[in-house]
N, C-alpha and C positions, 0 to 999 in steps of 0.2 A: 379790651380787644385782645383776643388770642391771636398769635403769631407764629405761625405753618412755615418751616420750611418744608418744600417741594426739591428730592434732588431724581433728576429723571439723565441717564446717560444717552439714551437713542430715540428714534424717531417715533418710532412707535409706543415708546413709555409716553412720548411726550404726548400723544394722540389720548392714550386712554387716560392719563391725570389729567389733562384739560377738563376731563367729563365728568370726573371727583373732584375738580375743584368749583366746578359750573354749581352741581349737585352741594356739596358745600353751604356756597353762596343763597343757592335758595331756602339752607334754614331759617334762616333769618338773624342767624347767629352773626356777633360782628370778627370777623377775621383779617389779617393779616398775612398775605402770600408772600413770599419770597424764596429765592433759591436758585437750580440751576435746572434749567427745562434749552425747550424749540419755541417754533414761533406760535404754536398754538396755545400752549402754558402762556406767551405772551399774550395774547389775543383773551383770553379771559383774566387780566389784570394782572398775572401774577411778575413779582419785580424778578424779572430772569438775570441775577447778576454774572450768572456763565451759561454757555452756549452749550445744547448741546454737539453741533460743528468742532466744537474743541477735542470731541471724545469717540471720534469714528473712525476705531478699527475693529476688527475681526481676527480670531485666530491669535496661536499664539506665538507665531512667530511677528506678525504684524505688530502684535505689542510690544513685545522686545526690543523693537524697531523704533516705541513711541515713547519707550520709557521717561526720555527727559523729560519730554513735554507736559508727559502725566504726574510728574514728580511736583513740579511747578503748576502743576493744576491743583492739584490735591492742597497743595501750601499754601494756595491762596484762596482756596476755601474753608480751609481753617482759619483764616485771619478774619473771614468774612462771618464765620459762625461765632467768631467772638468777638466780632462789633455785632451781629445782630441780637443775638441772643431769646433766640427761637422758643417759646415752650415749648413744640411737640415738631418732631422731622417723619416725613414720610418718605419712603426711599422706596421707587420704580423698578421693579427687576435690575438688569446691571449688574451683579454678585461682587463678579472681580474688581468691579469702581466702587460700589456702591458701601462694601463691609469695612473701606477707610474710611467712609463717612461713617458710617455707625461706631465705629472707633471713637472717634475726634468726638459724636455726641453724647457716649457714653464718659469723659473724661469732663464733659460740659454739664453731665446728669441731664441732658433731655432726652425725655424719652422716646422709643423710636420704633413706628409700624411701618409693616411692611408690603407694600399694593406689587402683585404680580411678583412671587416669592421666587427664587432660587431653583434650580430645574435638580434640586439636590436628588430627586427620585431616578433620574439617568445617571450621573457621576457625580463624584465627591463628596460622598453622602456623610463625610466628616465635619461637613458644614453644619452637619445638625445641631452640632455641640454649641455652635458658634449665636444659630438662632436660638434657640433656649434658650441663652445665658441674656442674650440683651436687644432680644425684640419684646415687646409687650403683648403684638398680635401680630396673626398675617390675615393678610385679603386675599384670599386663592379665585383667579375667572377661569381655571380649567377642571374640571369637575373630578378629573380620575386622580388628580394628583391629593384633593384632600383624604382619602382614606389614610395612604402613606405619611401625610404629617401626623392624623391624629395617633396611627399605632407609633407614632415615637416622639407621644406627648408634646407635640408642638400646636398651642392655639391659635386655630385654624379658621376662618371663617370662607364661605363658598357666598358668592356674591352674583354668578353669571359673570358673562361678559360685556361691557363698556361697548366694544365694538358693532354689538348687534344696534345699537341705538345710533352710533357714529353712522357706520353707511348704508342705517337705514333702507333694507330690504325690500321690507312689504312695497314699497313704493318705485325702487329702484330697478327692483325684477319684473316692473312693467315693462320695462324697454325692451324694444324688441332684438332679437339678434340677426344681425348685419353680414351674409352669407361671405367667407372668403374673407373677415377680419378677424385676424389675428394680433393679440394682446403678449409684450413683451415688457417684464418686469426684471432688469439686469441687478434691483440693488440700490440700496442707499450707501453703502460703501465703496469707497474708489477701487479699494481689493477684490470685490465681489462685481463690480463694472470692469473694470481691467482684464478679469479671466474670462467672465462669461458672454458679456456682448458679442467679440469676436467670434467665439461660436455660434451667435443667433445671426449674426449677418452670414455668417457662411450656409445656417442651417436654411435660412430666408434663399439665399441664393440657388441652392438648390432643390428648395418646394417651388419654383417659381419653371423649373423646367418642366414638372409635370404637370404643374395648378398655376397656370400664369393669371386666373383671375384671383387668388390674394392679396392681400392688403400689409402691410405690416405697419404697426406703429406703438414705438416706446413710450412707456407711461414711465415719465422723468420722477426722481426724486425732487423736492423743491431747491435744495441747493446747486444742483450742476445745469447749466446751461447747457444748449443743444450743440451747440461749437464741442464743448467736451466729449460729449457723447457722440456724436460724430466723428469725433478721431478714434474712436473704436470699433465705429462701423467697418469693417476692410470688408467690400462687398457692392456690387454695383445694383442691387438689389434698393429697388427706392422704399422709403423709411420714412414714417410723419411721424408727429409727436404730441403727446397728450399732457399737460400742465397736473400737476400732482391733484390741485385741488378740483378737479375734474373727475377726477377717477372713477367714481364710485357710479357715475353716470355713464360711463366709457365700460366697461371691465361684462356687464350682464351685454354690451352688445358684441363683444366678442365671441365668435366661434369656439375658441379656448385659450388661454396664456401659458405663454411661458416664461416661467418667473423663478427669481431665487427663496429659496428655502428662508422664512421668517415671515413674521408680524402679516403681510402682503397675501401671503398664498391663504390665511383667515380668513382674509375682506374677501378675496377671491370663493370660496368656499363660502361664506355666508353669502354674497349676489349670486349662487349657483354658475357658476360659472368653471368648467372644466380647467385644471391647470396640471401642467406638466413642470415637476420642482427640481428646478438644480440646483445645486451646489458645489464650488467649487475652493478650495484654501489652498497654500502652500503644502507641499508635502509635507514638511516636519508637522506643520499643523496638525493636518489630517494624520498623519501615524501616531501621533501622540490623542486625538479625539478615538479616535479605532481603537487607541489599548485599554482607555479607562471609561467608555460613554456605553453604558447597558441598556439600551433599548433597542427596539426593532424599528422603529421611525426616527425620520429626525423631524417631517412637517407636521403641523397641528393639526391637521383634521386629519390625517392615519393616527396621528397617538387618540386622539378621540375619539374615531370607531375603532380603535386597536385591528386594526387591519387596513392595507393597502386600499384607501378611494384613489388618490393621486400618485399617476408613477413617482419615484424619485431617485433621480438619474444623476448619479454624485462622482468626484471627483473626474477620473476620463470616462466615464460613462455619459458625465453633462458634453461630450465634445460631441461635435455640429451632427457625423454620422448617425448617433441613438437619437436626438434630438428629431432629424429628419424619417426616421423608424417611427419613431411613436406618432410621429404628427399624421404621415401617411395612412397610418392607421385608423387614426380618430378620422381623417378628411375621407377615407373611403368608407368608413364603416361610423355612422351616424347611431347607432346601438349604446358603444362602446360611452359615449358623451351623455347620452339621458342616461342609463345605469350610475352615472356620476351623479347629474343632476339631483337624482334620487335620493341619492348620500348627503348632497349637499342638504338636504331639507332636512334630514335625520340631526345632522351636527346644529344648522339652527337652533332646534330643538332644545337639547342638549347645553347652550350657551343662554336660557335663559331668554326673558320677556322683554330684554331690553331696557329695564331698572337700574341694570347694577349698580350703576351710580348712588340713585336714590337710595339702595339697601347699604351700600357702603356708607353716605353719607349719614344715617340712621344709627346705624352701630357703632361709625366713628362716634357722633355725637354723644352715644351714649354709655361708650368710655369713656370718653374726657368728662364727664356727669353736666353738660353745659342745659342751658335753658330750656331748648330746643328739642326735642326725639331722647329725651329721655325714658 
C-alpha cells in the first residue's frame, strides 16, 4: 500500500484534490490518504488530520496577525509526518503554507508534487529556484501559465481543470435564469466577509429603489452560519440564503453575481453566469500586493482570456457606489450579460473536457512506475 499525503490550505484546493483523489482511487491501485484537507478531502476517505478551518487568512497583514497559530500548526504537522511517514506528499496551491511542508518532506526525503502550482508567473518569481530544487513535477489547470514554467525549466504538466467536471456545466446550465435574482458571493474568509458584505447590503439597498423587483441571496461558505453573516448585513434590504452545496444548481439561475475575487468567480464563469469581482484587503496588504504582483488581472477567467470578461472592482472601487454602477448597467442593458455569456463558453473551452482528474491520475501513476497507467 502506497501512502499519500494530501496537504491542501483552502477551500477550493480542498474541492479540486477531492477529485485527484477520487480519480486516484479508481486505478485500482491500493492507496493510503492522509493529511490536512476540508470536508470534501474527508468525504472521499482521505484521514484529514488538520483542518483546513485552521488556515483562513488572506493578505499579508492578516497573517501577521495569525502567525502564532501558524507556527503551532506547522509543528504539529511535522510531528504528524514523522509518525506517518508518507512515501509521496502532494501539496495544493497554498505557496506561503505549503513550501514549510515541502521543507519538513524534503528533510524526511519524500518526495513531493505539486497540483495547482504557485501563481509565481504574477510575483515572486524567486520561487522558482525553490521549485526546481525540490519538486519532482507540477500539475498546472490553467493553461497560460504552462509555457512560463516550461521556458524556466520547471516540469510542468497541463491537466485542464478539475472544476469543469466538479460543477458540472453541460447539465447545470439547463437551468433557467430567475428574472430579478441576484447572486452574492462575500468570501470564505472572515477578512474578505467583514469588508465586503457590508458593501453588498448597502449596494442591495439601493438597487431596490430603482428595481424593487430584486431578489438578493448569499451563497454561504460551508463553515459560517447565517447568524454570522447576517451581522454583516447593515441594510434593511431582505436577504435569503443559499447552503454552499447547493451552489452550482443556484449560480446559472442567477441574473449575475457579485462575488469576491477567487476559486468562486471560476464555478461562476464556467455555469456562464455574469459576475461582478471584488476584492477587498487591508491597505498595507494591498500596497504591498500593488508594488510586487505583475499582471493585468487578478480574476481567472480575465487572466484566461487575457482581457477583461468580468469587471473587477478592487479595493474602494468594490464600495457599495461602483457596485451599484455596474449593476444598473447590466439590469438596464441585457447585451452587456450575453457578450459575457459568450466568454464564458470560450473559457469552458480552454479548461478542458472535464478529465483532469483522470489525466492527472494517469501521469501520477506513471511516475511513481505503480501497476496501474503505466
Amino acid at each position: 500500500m502506497l501512502k499519500i499525503w494530501i496537504n491542501c490550505g483552502e477551500l477550493s484546493g480542498d474541492i479540486q484534490s477531492a477529485e485527484i483523489v477520487k480519480a486516484l482511487k479508481n486505478t485500482g491501485n491500493d492507496f493510503d490518504f492522509v493529511g490536512m484537507g476540508g470536508d470534501s478531502l474527508k468525504k472521499e476517505g482521505v484521514r484529514t488530520l488538520f483542518h483546513i478551518n485552521e488556515l483562513s487568512v488572506m493578505g499579508v497583514s492578516e497573517v501577521i496577525e495569525k502567525i502564532p497559530q501558524i507556527l503551532k500548526l506547522l509543528k504539529r504537522i511535522n510531528i504528524a509526518l514523522q509518525e506517518e511517514k508518507p512515501d509521496v506528499l502532494i501539496v495544493t496551491d497554498a505557496p506561503d503554507f505549503n513550501f514549510r511542508i515541502i521543507n519538513m518532506a524534503k528533510k524526511l526525503n519524500i518526495p513531493v508534487y505539486y497540483f495547482i502550482p504557485p501563481k509565481v508567473w504574477a510575483w515572486r518569481k524567486y520561487r522558482l529556484n525553490f521549485l526546481q530544487k525540490n519538486i519532482k513535477k507540477i500539475y498546472s489547470i490553467l493553461p497560460f501559465e504552462v509555457p512560463f514554467y516550461q521556458k524556466n525549466n520547471v516540469d510542468i504538466t497541463y491537466i485542464g481543470n478539475p472544476l469543469v467536471n466538479v460543477v458540472n456545466p453541460n447539465e447545470n446550465m439547463l437551468i433557467e435564469k430567475v428574472e430579478g435574482r441576484i447572486g452574492l458571493m462575500p468570501g470564505s474568509r472572515k477578512k474578505e466577509i467583514s469588508l465586503l458584505l457590508p458593501e453588498y447590503a448597502k449596494m442591495a439597498q439601493e438597487l431596490l429603489i430603482t428595481y424593487p423587483h430584486l431578489k438578493f441571496y448569499i451563497i454561504k461558505a460551508p463553515q459560517y452560519s447565517e447568524e454570522y453573516l447576517k451581522s454583516f448585513w447593515q441594510s434593511k434590504a431582505p436577504v435569503s440564503f443559499v447552503e454552499a452545496e447547493n451552489r452550482y444548481q443556484f449560480i446559472p439561475s442567477c441574473e449575475f453575481i457579485v462575488g469576491a475575487s477567487g476559486t468562486a468567480v471560476l464555478e461562476t464563469a464556467l455555469l456562464g453566469t455574469p459576475t461582478i469581482v471584488t476584492y477587498k484587503v487591508k491597505a498595507f496588504s494591498y500596497l504591498v500586493a500593488k508594488a510586487f504582483v505583475d499582471v493585468d488581472f487578478v480574476s481567472l477567467p480575465n487572466l484566461i482570456m487575457k482581457r477583461e470578461v468580468f469587471p473587477e472592482l478592487l479595493q474602494e472601487k468594490a464600495d457599495y457606489p461602483m457596485l451599484v454602477s455596474y449593476a444598473k448597467k447590466w439590469l438596464e442593458n441585457k447585451d452587456y450579460l450575453e457578450a459575457i455569456k459568450k466568454d464564458c463558453v470560450t473559457i469552458r473551452e480552454l479548461l478542458g473536457q472535464g478529465d483532469s482528474a483522470e489525466l492527472f491520475a494517469k501521469d501520477f501513476c506513471s511516475e511513481l512506475k505503480l501497476n496501474n497507467f503505466i
